[in-house]
C-alpha positions as protocol buffer text, in pm:
chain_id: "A"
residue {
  index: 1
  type: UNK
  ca { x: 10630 y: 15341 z: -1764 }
}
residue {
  index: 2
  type: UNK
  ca { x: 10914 y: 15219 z: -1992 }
}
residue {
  index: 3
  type: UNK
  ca { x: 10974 y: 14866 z: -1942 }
}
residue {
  index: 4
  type: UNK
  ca { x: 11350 y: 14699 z: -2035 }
}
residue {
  index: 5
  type: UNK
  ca { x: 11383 y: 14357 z: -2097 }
}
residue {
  index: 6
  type: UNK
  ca { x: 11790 y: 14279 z: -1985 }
}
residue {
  index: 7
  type: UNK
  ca { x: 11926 y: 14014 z: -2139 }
}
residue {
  index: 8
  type: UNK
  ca { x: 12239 y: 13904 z: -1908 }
}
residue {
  index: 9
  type: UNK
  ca { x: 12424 y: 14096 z: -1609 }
}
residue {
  index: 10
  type: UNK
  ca { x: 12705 y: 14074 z: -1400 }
}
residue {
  index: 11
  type: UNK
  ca { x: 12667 y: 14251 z: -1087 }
}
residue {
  index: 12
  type: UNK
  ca { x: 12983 y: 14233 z: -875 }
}
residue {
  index: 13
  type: UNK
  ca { x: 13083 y: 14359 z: -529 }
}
residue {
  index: 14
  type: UNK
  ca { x: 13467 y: 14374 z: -385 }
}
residue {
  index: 15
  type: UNK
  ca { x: 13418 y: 14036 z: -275 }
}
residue {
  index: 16
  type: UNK
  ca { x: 13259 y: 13918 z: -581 }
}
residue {
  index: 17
  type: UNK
  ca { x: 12971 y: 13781 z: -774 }
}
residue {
  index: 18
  type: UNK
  ca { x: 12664 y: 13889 z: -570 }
}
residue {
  index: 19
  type: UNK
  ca { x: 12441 y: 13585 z: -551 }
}
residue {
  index: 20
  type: UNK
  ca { x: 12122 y: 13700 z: -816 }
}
residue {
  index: 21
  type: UNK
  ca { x: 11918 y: 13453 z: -913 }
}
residue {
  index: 22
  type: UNK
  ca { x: 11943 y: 13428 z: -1345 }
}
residue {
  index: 23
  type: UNK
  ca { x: 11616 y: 13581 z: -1465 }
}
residue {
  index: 24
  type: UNK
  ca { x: 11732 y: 13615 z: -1846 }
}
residue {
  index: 25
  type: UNK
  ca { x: 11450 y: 13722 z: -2052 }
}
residue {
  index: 26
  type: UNK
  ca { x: 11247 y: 13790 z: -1683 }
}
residue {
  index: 27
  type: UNK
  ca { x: 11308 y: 14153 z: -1616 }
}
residue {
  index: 28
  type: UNK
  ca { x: 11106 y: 14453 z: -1579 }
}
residue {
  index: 29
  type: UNK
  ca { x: 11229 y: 14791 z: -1482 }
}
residue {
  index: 30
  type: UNK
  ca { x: 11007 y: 15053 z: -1268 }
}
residue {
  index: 31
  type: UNK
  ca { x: 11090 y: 15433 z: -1287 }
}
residue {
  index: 32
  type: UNK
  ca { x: 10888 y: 15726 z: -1279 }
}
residue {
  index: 33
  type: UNK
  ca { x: 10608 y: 15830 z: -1074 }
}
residue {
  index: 34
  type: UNK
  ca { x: 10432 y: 15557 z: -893 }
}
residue {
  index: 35
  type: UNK
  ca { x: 10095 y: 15554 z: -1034 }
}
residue {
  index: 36
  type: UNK
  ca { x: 9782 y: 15386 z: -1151 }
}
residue {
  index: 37
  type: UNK
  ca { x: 9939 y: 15337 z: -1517 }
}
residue {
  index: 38
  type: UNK
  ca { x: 10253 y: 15263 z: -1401 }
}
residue {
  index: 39
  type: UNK
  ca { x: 10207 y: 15016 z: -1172 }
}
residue {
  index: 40
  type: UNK
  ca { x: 9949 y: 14793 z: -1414 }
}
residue {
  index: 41
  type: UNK
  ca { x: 10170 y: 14826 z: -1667 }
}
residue {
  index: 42
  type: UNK
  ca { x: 10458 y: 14615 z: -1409 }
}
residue {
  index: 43
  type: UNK
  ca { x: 10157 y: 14413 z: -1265 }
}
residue {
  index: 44
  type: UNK
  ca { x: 10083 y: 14279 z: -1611 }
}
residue {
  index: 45
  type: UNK
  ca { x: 10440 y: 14247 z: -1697 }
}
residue {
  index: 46
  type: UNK
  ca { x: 10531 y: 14039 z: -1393 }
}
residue {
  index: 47
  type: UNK
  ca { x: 10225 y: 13853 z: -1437 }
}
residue {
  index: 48
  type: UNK
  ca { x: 10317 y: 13742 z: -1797 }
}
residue {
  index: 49
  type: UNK
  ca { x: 10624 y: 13651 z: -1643 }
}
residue {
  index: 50
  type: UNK
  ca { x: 10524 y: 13408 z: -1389 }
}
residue {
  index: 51
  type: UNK
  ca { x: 10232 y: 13261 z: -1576 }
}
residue {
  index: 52
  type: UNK
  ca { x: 10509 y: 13138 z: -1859 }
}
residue {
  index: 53
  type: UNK
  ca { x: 10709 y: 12970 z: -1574 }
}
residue {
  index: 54
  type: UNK
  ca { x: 10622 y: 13013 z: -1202 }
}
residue {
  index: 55
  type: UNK
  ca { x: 10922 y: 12805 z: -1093 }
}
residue {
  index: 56
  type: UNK
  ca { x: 11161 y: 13082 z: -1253 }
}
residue {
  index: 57
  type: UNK
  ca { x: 11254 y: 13424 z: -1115 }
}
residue {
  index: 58
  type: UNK
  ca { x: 11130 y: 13752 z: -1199 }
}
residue {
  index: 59
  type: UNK
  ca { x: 11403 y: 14089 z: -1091 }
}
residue {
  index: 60
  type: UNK
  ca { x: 11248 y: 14371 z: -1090 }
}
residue {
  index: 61
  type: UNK
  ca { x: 11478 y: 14686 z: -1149 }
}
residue {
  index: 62
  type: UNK
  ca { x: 11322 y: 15005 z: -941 }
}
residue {
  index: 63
  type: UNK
  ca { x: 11417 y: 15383 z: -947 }
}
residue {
  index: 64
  type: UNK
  ca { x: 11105 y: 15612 z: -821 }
}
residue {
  index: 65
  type: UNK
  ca { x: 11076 y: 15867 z: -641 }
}
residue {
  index: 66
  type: UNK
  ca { x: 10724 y: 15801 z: -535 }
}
residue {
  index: 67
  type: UNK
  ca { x: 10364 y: 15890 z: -584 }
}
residue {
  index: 68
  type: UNK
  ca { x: 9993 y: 15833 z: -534 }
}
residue {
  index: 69
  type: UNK
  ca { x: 10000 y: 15592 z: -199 }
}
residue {
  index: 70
  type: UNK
  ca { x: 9719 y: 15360 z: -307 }
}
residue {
  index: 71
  type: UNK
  ca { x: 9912 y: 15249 z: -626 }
}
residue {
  index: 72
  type: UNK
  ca { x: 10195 y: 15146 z: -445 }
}
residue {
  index: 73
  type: UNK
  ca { x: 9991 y: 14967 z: -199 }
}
residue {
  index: 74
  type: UNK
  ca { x: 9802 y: 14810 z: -477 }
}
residue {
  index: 75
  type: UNK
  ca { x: 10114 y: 14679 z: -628 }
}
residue {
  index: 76
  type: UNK
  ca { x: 10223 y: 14513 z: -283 }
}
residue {
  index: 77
  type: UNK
  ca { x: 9894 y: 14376 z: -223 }
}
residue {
  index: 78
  type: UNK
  ca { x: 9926 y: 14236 z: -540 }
}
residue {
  index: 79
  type: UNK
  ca { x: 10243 y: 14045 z: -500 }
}
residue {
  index: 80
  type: UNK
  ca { x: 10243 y: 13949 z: -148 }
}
residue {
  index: 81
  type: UNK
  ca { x: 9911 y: 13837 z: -152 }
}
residue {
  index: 82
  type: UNK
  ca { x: 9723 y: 13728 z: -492 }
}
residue {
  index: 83
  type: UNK
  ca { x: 10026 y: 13670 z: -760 }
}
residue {
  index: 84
  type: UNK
  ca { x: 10330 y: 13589 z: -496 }
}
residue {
  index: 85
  type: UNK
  ca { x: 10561 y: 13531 z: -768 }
}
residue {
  index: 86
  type: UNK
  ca { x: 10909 y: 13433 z: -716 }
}
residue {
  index: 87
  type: UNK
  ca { x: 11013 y: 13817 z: -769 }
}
residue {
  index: 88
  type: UNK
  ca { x: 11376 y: 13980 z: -653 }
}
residue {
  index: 89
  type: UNK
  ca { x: 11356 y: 14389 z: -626 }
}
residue {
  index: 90
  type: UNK
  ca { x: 11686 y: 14585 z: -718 }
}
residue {
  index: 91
  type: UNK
  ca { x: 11685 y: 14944 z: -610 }
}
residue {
  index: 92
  type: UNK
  ca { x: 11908 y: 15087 z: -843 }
}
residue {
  index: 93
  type: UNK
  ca { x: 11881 y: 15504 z: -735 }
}
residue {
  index: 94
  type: UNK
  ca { x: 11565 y: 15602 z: -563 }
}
residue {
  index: 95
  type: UNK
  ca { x: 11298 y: 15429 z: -409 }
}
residue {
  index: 96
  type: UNK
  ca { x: 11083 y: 15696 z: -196 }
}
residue {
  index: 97
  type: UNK
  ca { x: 10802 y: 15768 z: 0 }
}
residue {
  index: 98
  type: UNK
  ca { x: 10491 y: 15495 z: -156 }
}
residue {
  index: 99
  type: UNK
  ca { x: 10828 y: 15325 z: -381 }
}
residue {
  index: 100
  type: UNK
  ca { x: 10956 y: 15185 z: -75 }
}
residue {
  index: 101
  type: UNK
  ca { x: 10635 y: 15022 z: -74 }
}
residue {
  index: 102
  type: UNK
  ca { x: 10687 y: 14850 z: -419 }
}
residue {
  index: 103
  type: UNK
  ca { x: 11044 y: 14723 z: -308 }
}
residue {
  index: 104
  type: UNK
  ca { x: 10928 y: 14584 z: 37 }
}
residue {
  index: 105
  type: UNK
  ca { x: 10731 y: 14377 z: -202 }
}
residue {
  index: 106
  type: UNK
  ca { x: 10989 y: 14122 z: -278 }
}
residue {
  index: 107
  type: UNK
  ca { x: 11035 y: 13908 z: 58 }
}
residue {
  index: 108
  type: UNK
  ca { x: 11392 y: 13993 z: 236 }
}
residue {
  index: 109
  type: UNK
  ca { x: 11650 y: 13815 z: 146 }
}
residue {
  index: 110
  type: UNK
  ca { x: 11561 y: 13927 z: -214 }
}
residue {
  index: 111
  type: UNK
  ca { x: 11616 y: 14283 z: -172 }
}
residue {
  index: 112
  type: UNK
  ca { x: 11922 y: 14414 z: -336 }
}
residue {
  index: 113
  type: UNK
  ca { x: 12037 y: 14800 z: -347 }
}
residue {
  index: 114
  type: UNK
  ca { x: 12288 y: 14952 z: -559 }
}
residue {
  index: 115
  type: UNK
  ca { x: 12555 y: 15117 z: -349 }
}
residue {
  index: 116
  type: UNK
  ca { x: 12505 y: 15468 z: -476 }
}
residue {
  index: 117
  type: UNK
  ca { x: 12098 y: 15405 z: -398 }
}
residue {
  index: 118
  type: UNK
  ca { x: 11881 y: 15524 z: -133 }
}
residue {
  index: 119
  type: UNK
  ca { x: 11488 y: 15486 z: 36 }
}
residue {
  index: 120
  type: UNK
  ca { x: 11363 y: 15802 z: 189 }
}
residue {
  index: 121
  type: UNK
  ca { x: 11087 y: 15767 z: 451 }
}
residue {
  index: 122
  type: UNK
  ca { x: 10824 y: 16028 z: 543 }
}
residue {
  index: 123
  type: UNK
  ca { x: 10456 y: 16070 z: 628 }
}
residue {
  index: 124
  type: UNK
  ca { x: 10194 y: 16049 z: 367 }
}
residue {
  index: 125
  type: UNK
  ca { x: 10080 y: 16354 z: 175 }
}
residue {
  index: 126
  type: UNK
  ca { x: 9881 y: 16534 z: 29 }
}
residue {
  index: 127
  type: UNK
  ca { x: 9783 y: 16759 z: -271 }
}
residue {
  index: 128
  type: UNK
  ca { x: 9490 y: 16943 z: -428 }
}
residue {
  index: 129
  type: UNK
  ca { x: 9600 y: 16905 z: -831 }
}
residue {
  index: 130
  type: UNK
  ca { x: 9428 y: 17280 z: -933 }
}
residue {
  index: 131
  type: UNK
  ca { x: 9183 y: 17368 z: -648 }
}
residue {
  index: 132
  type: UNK
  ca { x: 9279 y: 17617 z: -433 }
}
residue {
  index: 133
  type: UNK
  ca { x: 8973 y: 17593 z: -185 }
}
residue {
  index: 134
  type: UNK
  ca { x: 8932 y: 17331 z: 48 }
}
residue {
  index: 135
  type: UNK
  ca { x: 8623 y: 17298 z: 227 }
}
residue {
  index: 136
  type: UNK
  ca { x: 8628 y: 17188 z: 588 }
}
residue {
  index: 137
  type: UNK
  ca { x: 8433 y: 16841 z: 543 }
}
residue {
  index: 138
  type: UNK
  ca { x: 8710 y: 16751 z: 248 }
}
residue {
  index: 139
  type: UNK
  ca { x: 8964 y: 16876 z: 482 }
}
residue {
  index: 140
  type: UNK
  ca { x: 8828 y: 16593 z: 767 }
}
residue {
  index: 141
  type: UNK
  ca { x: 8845 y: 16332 z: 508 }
}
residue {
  index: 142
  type: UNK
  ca { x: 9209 y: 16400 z: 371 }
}
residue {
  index: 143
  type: UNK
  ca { x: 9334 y: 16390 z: 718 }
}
residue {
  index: 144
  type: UNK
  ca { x: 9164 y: 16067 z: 802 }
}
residue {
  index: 145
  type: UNK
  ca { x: 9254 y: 15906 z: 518 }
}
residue {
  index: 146
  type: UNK
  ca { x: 9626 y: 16027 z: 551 }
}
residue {
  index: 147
  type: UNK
  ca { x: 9616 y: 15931 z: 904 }
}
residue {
  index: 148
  type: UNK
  ca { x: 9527 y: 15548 z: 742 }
}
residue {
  index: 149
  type: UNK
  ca { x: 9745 y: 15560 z: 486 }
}
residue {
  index: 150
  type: UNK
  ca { x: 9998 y: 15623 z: 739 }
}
residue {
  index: 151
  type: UNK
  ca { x: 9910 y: 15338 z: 920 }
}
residue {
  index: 152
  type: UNK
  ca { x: 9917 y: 15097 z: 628 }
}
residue {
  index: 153
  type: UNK
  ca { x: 10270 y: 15230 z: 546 }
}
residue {
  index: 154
  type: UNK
  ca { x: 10422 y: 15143 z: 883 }
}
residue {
  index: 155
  type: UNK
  ca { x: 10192 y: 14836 z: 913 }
}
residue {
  index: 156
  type: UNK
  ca { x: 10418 y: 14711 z: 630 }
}
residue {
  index: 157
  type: UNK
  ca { x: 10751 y: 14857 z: 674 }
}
residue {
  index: 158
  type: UNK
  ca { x: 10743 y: 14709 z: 1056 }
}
residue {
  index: 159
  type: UNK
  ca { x: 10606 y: 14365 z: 919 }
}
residue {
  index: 160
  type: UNK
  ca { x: 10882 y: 14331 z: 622 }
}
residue {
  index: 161
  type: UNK
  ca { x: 11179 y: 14459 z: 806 }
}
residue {
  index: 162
  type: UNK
  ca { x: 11132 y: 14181 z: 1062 }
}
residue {
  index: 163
  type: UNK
  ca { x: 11097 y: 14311 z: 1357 }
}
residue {
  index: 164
  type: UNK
  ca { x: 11469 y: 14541 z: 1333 }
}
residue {
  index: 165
  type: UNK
  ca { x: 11244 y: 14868 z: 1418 }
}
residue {
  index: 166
  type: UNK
  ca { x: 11006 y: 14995 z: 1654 }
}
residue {
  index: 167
  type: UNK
  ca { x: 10687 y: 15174 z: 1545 }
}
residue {
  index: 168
  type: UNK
  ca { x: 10800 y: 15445 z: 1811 }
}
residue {
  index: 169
  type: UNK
  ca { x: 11164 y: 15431 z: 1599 }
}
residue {
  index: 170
  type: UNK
  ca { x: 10967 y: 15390 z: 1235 }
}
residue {
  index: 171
  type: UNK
  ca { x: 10737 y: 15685 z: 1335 }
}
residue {
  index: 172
  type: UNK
  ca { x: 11069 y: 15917 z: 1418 }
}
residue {
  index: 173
  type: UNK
  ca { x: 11228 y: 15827 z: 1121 }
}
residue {
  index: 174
  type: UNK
  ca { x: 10906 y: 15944 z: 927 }
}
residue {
  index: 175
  type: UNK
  ca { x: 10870 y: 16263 z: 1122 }
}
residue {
  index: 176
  type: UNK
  ca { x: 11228 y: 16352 z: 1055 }
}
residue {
  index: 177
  type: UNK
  ca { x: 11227 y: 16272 z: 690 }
}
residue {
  index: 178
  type: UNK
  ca { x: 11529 y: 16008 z: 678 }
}
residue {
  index: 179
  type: UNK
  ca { x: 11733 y: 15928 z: 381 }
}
residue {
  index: 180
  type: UNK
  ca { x: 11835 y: 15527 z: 459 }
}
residue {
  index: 181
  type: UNK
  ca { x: 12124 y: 15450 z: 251 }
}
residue {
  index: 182
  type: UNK
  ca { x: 12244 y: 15126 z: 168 }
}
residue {
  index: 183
  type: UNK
  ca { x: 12398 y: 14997 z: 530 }
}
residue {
  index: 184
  type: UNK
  ca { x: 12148 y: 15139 z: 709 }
}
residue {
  index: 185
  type: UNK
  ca { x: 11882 y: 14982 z: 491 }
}
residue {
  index: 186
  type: UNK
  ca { x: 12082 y: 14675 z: 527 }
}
residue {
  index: 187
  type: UNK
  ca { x: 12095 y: 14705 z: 938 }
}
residue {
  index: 188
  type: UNK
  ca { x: 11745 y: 14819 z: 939 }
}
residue {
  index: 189
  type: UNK
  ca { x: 11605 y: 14504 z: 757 }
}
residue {
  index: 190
  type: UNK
  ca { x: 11473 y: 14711 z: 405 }
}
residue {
  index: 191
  type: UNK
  ca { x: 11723 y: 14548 z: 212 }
}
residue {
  index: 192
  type: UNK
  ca { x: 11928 y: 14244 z: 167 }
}
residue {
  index: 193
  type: UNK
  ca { x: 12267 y: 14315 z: 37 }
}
residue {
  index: 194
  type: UNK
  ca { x: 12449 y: 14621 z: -206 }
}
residue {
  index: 195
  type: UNK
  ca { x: 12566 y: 14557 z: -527 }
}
């Protein structure tokens, strides 16, 4: 993970200055895969962060793509629940599949998207890295723990988008694979406002 520290920005919209809170100095920047590394790397970061000043802001800047489910829900377990730092997610590109995860992370009003930006939503995965046989017991396993994984994922979606979908709706836009671009995201209760 390559992390950026930003030293001022100006984020504007057609009707202005879009209401950031000033985290000079406070910034970390998530891209890549969403993985083990990657997302110790930010916890540490973030940490830092809030251990020099917990009354200051943290943004985080994310662009993924996704990756291994139980990182992602180890980062938002980590932030909602142990560290809950005063943290602000900007999606600047891509957050999919597990990385919608990381930006639900940040509580909603302090969930910002860029407006050429986008979450895509799908069911939980899974791949054999080099092994071409699967035995039937594995097989059992990988689809129960998929089928949990699953859960978790709308288990959080439905509880940080408060209460704007349905787990019949959620579970649709899953099946079908849905791109959510910034207004929808907006309308939907994933993000706050576009840049």
């Amino acid at each position: 993970m390559i992390i950026f520290y930003i030293r001022s920005f100006n984020l504007l919209n057609n009707k202005g200055v879009i209401m950031l809170y000033k985290t000079k100095g406070r910034n970390v920047f998530l891209g890549g895969e969403i993985n083990g590394e990657n997302v110790k790397e930010a916890m540490e970061e973030i940490t830092a962060l809030h251990k020099k000043s917990k009354d200051k802001w943290i943004t985080l800047y994310l662009n993924s793509a996704g990756g291994l489910p139980m990182a992602g829900f180890a980062f938002y377990d980590y932030i909602t629940t142990v560290l809950k730092p005063r943290l602000q997610i900007v999606l600047l590109g891509d957050a999919s599949s597990i990385a919608l995860i990381v930006f639900l992370s940040a509580e909603p009003k302090h969930r910002y998207m860029g407006k050429h930006s986008y979450a895509y939503l799908h069911n939980t995965s899974h791949v054999h890295s080099e092994k071409e046989e699967v035995q039937v017991k594995e097989a059992e396993t990988d689809a129960k723990n998929l089928k949990r994984s699953n859960e978790w994922y709308k288990e959080i979606v439905l509880d940080r988008t408060g209460g704007k979908l349905t787990k019949k709706r959620l579970t649709s836009l899953m099946n079908n694979y849905k791109y959510l671009y910034p207004e929808e995201a907006i309308e939907l209760g994933f993000a706050h406002k576009i840049l």
